[in-house]
C-alpha positions in Angstrom: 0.0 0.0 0.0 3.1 2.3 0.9 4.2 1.8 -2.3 1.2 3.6 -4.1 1.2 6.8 -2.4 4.5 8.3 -4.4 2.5 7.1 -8.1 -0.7 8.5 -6.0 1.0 11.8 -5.3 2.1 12.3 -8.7 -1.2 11.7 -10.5 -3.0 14.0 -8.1 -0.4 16.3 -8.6 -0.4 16.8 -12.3 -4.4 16.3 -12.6 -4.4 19.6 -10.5 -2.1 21.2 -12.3 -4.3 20.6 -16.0 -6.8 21.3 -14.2 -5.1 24.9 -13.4 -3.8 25.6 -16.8 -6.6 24.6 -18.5 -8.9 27.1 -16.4 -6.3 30.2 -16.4 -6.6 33.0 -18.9 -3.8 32.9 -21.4 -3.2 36.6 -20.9 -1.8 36.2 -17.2 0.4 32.8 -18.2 4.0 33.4 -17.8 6.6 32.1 -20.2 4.9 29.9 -22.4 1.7 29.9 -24.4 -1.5 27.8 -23.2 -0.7 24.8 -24.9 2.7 24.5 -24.7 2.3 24.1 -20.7 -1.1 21.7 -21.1 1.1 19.8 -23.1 4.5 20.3 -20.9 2.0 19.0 -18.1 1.2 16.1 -19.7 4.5 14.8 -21.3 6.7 15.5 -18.6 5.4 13.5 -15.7 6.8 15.2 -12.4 8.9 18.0 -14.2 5.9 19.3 -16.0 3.6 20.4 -13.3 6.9 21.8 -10.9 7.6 23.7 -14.1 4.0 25.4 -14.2 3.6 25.8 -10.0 7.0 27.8 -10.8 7.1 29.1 -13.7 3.9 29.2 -15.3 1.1 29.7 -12.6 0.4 33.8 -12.9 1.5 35.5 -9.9 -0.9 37.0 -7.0 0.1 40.5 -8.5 -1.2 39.7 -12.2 -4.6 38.4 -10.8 -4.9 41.4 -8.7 -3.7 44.0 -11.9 -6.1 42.0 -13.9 -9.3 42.2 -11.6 -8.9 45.5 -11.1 -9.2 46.3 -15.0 -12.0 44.2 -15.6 -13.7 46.3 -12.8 -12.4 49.5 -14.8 -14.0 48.3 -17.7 -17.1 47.1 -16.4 -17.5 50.7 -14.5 -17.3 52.4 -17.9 -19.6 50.1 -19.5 -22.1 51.1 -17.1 -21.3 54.9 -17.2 -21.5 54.6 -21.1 -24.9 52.5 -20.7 -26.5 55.2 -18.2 -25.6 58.4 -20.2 -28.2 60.4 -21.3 -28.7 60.2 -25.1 -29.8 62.6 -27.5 -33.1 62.5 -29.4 -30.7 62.3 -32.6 -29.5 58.9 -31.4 -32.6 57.3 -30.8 -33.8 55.8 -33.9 -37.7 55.4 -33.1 -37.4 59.3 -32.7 -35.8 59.9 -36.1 -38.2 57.7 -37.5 -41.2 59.7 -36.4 -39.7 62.6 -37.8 
């Protein structure tokens, strides 16, 4: 039974770390596009998922940075959405015209 845990270890180890690549953006992966690192994952047995927890996985900061622009741009949305239009850019208007 002993003997199982290391193979046990490792299986759970890089099904978490698909799991982690598949589900992160692309635009916050470090060093290496999507699939290089899915792929890196699954070739490389133990070597692969070190290699994305280390170098791969984005950073606390880049999560945070990206967060915070997504909130930007959702806040603008809304701003742009709430502004008062003109009767020249509402087209049942013009039509009645």
């Amino acid at each position: 039974m002993l003997r199982y845990v290391p193979m046990l270890l490792e299986v759970a180890l890089t099904v978490y770390c698909l799991i982690d690549a598949i589900q992160t953006d692309e635009v916050v992966m470090r060093n290496l596009p999507k699939m290089a690192w899915i792929l890196l994952i699954i070739l490389l047995p133990i070597i692969g998922p070190v290699a994305w927890l280390v170098a791969g996985r984005p950073t606390r900061e880049s999560f945070q940075h990206r967060t915070q622009q997504q909130r930007w741009e959702n806040h603008r949305r809304e701003q742009e959405r709430r502004r008062p239009r003109g009767p020249d850019d509402d087209p049942d208007f013009l039509k009645d015209i």
